[in-house]
C-alpha positions as a Python dict, from the first residue, in 0.01 Angstrom:
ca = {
    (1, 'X'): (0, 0, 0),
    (2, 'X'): (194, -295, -38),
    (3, 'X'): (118, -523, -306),
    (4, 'X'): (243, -900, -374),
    (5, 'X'): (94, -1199, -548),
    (6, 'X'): (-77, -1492, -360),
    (7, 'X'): (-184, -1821, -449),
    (8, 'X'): (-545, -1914, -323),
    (9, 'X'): (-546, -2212, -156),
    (10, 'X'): (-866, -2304, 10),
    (11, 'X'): (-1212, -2100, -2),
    (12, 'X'): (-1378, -2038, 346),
    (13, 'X'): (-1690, -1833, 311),
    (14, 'X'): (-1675, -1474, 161),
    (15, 'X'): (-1277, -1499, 273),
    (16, 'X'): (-977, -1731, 125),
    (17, 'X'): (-648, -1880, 255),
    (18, 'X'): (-339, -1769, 40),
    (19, 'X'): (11, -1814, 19),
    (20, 'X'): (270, -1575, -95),
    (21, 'X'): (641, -1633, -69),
    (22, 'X'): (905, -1454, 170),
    (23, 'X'): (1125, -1319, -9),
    (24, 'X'): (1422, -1125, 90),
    (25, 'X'): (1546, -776, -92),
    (26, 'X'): (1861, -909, -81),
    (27, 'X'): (1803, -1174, -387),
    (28, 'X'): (1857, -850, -699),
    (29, 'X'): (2139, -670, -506),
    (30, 'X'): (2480, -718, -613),
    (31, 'X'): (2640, -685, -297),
    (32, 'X'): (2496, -1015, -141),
    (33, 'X'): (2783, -1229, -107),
    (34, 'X'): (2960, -974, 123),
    (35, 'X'): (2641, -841, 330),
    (36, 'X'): (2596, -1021, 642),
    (37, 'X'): (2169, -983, 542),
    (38, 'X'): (2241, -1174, 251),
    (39, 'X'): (2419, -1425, 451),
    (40, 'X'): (2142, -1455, 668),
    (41, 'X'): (1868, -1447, 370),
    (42, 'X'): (2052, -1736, 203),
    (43, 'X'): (2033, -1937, 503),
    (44, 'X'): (1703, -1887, 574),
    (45, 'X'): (1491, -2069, 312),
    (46, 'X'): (1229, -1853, 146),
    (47, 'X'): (890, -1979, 327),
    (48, 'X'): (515, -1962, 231),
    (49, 'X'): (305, -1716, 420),
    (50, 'X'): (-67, -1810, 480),
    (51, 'X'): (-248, -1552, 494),
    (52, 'X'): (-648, -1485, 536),
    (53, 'X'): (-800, -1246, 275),
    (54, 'X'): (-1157, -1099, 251),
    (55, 'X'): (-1300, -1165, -92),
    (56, 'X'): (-1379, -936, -332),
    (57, 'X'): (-1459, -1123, -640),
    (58, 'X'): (-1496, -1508, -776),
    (59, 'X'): (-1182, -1714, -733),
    (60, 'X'): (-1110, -2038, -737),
    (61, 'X'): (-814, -2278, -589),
    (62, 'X'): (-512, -2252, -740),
    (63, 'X'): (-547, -1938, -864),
    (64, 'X'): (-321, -1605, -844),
    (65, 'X'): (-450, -1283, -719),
    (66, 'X'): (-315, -982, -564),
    (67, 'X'): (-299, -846, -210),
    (68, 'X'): (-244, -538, -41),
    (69, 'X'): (-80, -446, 299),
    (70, 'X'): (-192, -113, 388),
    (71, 'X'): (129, 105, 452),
    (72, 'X'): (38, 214, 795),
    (73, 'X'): (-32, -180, 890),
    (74, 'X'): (339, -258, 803),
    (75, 'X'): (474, 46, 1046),
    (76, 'X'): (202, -33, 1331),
    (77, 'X'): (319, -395, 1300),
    (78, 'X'): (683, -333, 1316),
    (79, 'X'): (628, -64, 1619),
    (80, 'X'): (417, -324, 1803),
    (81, 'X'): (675, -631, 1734),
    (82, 'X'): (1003, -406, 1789),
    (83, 'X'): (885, -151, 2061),
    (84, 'X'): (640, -302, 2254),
    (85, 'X'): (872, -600, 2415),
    (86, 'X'): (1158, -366, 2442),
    (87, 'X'): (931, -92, 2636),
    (88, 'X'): (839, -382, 2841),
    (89, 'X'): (1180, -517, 2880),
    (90, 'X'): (1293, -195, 2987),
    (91, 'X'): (1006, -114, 3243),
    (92, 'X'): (1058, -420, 3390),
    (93, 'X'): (1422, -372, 3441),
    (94, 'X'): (1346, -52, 3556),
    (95, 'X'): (1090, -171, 3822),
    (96, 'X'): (1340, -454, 3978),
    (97, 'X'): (1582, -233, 4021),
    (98, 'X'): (1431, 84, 4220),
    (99, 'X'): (1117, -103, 4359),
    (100, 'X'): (1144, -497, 4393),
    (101, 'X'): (1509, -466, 4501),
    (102, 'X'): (1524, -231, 4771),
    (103, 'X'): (1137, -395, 4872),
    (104, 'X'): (1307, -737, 4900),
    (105, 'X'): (1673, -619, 5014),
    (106, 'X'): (1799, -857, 4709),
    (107, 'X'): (2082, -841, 4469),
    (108, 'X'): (2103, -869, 4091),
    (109, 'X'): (1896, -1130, 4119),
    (110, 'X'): (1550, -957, 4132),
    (111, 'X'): (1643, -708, 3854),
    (112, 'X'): (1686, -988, 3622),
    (113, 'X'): (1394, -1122, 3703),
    (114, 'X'): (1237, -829, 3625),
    (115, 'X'): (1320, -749, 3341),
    (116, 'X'): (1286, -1122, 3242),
    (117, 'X'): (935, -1079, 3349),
    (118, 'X'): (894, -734, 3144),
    (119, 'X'): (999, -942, 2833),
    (120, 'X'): (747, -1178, 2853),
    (121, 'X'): (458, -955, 2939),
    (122, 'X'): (563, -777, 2622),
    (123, 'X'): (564, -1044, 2417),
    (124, 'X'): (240, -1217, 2565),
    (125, 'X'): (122, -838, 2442),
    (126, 'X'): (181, -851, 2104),
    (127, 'X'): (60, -1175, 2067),
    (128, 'X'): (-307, -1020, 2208),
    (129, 'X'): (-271, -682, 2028),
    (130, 'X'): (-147, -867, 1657),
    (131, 'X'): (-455, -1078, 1680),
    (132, 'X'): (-693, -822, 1717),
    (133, 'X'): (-517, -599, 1424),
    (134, 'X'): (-538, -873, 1185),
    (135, 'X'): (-877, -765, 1143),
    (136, 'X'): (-1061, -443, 989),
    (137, 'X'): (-808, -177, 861),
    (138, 'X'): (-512, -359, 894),
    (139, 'X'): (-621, -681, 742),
    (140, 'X'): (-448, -786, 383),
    (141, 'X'): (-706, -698, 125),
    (142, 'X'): (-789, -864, -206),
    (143, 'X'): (-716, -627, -448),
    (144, 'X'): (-817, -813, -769),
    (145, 'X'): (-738, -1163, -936),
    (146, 'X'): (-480, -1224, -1150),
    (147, 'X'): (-562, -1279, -1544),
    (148, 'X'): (-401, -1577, -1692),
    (149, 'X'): (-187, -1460, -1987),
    (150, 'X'): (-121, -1826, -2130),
    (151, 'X'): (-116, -1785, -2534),
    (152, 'X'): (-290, -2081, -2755),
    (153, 'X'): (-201, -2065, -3099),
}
């Protein structure tokens, strides 16, 4: 399971909106400054994630408390965002240019459009299928809130 911090920002029924921040691996390596990643991490401004948690204990606004990615959510995720659309892409192409061109006697033409068409039905797909695995298994989980560790002398 993957674990990061969150901040809870707004209480909605037995669930709470939190934000974590995106950060990039690249920010402890020494290499950065000659890694085209760490190019691209610089330039890309580390962002707030809001992100829907089921409850399992009292919190309040404002405070920190840790969530969990299940492992096999972060490799069904990247499968559906990386390999879906290309599968799609692919079929597509595939499809325009042994069926819809000889059906229509075209040229390039109706391959591209094709696989232009593939694209999109892939990514209209993993816009369906990531909503409905947001829930259940492969939900972020509240794994427990954060103690404050402020000393008063």
């Amino acid at each position: 399971m993957s674990e990061e911090l969150a901040t809870v920002v707004e209480l909605d029924g037995d669930h709470a909106w939190v934000t974590c921040e995106r950060r990039s691996a690249c920010g402890s390596c020494h290499q950065q400054s000659d890694c085209g990643t760490g190019t691209v991490a610089k330039a890309l401004a580390n962002r707030a994630h809001r992100v829907r948690v089921r409850l399992v204990g009292e919190v309040r606004v404002g405070q920190q408390i840790r969530i969990g990615i299940p492992q096999r959510s972060l490799v069904s995720s990247a499968a559906l965002v990386y390999l879906l659309p290309l599968f799609t892409l692919m079929l597509g192409a595939l499809l325009g240019q042994l069926w819809l061109r000889p059906l229509l006697e075209a040229g390039e033409g109706a391959t591209i459009a094709m696989t232009a068409l593939g694209g999109a039905v892939g990514f209209l797909l993993v816009r369906y299928l990531s909503r409905r695995l947001s829930e259940g298994d492969y939900a972020p989980r509240m794994l427990g809130a954060v103690i404050s560790t402020h000393f008063h002398p």
